[in-house]
C-alpha positions in Angstrom: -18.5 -6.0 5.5 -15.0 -4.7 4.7 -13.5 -6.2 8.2 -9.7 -7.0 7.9 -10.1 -5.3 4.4 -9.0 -1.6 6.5 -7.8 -1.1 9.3 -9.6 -0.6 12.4 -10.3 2.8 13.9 -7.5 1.5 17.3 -5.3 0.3 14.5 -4.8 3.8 12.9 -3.4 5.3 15.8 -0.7 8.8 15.6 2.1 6.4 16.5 0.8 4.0 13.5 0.6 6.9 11.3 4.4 8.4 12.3 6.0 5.4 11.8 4.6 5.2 8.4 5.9 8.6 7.0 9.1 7.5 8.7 9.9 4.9 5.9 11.4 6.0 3.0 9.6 4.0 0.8 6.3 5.2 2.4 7.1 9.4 1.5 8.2 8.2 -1.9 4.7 6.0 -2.6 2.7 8.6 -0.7 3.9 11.1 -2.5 2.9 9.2 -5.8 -0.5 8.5 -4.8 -0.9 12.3 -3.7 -0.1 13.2 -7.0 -2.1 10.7 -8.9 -5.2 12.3 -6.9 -4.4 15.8 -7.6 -4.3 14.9 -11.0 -7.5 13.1 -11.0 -8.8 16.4 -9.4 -7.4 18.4 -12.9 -8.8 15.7 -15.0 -12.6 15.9 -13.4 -12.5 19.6 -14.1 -11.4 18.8 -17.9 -14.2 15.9 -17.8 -16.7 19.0 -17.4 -15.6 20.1 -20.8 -15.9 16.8 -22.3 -12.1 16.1 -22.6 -11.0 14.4 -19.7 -12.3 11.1 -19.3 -9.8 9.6 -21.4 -7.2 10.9 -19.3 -8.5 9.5 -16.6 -8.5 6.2 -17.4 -4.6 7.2 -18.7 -4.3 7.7 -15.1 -5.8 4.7 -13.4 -3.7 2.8 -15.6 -0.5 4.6 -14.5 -1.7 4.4 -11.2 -2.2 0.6 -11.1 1.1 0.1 -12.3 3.3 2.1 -10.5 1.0 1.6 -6.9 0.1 -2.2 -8.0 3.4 -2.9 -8.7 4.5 -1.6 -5.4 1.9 -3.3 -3.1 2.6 -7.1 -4.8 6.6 -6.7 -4.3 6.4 -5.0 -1.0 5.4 -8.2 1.1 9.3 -10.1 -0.5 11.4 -6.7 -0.2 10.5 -7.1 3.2 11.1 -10.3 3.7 14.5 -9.8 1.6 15.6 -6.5 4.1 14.6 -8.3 7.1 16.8 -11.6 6.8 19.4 -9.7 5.9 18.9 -7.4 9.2 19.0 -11.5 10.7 22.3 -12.3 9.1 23.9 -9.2 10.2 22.5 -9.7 14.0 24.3 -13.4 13.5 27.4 -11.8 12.1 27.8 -9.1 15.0 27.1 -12.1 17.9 23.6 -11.8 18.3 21.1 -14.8 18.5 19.5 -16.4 15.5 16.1 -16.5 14.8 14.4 -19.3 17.1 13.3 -22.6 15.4 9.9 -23.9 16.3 7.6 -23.0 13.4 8.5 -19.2 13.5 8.8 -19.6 9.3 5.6 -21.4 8.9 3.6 -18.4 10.8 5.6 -15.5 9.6 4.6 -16.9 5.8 1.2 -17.8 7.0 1.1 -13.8 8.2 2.4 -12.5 5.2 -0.1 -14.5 3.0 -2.9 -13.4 4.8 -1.3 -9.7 4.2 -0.8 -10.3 0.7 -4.3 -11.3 0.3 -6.1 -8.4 2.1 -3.9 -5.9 0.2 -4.9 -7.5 -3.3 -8.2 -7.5 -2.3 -8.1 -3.7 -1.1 -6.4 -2.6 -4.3 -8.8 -4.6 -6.2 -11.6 -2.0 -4.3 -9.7 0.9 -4.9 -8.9 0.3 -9.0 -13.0 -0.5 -9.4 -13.7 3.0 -7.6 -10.5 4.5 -9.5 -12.1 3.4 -13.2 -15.3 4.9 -12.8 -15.3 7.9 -14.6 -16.1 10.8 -12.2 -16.0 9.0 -8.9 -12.5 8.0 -9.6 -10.9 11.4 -9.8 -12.8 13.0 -7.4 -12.1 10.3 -4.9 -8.7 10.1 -3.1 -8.4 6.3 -3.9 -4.4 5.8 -4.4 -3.7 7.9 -1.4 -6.1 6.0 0.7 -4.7 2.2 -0.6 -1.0 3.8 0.1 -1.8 4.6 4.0 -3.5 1.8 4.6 -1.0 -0.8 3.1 1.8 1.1 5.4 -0.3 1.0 8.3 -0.9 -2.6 7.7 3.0 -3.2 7.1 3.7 -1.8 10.3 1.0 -3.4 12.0 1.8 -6.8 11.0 5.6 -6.6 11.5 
């Protein structure tokens, strides 16, 4: 039902999972989404005493843009790092990238990457708006590992 949606169980491997906490950009959105969930944690206890289902869609909406905004530019910054790794390989004698339809795949991959990860956040805002499942359940932290793992999967 959700195949190509999450990883598979041999995709998430410890190497998989290393390499993601490796990037940068991958502590620094991890670290968001962890702290989105622990405060959907706070606001289920306040929901209890009747006050914090307002906040929690406060949340989800801070969550989809910070998280949202991240997943739909990470696909380009990507692209934008890695032909400038290209150029700098050309500038310091290596070889170019080979011709031969190498562009057509890579933007055929990154399509189909850019559609599975709209489609998982998509899941994970419908299970983040509902009022108790959505701070109970680790939803940002979830879409954050596997959109890395993807990313390093895929590249």
């Amino acid at each position: 039902m959700l195949g190509g949606i999450l990883p598979s169980s041999g995709q998430i491997t410890k190497k998989a999972l290393l390499m993601v906490l490796a990037v940068p950009e991958g502590l620094i959105m991890l670290l968001i989404a962890v702290i989105l969930d622990l405060c959907g944690l706070v606001v289920f206890i306040l929901s209890l005493f009747g006050v914090g289902v307002p906040i929690s869609f406060i949340l989800d909406a801070a969550g989809a843009a910070s998280i949202g905004t991240w997943a739909i530019t990470r696909p380009f910054a990507r692209s934008a790092i890695g032909k400038i790794g290209e150029k700098a390989g050309e500038m310091l004698g290596g070889k170019g990238p080979t011709a031969g339809g190498s562009a057509v795949g890579g933007m055929a991959k990154k399509g189909i990457g850019m559609g599975l990860s709209i489609a998982r956040f998509i899941i994970t805002l419908l299970i983040e708006v509902i009022p108790y499942l959505g701070d109970i359940f680790p939803g940002w932290t979830f879409f954050v590992i596997f959109t890395l793992i993807e990313g390093e999967i895929t590249s």
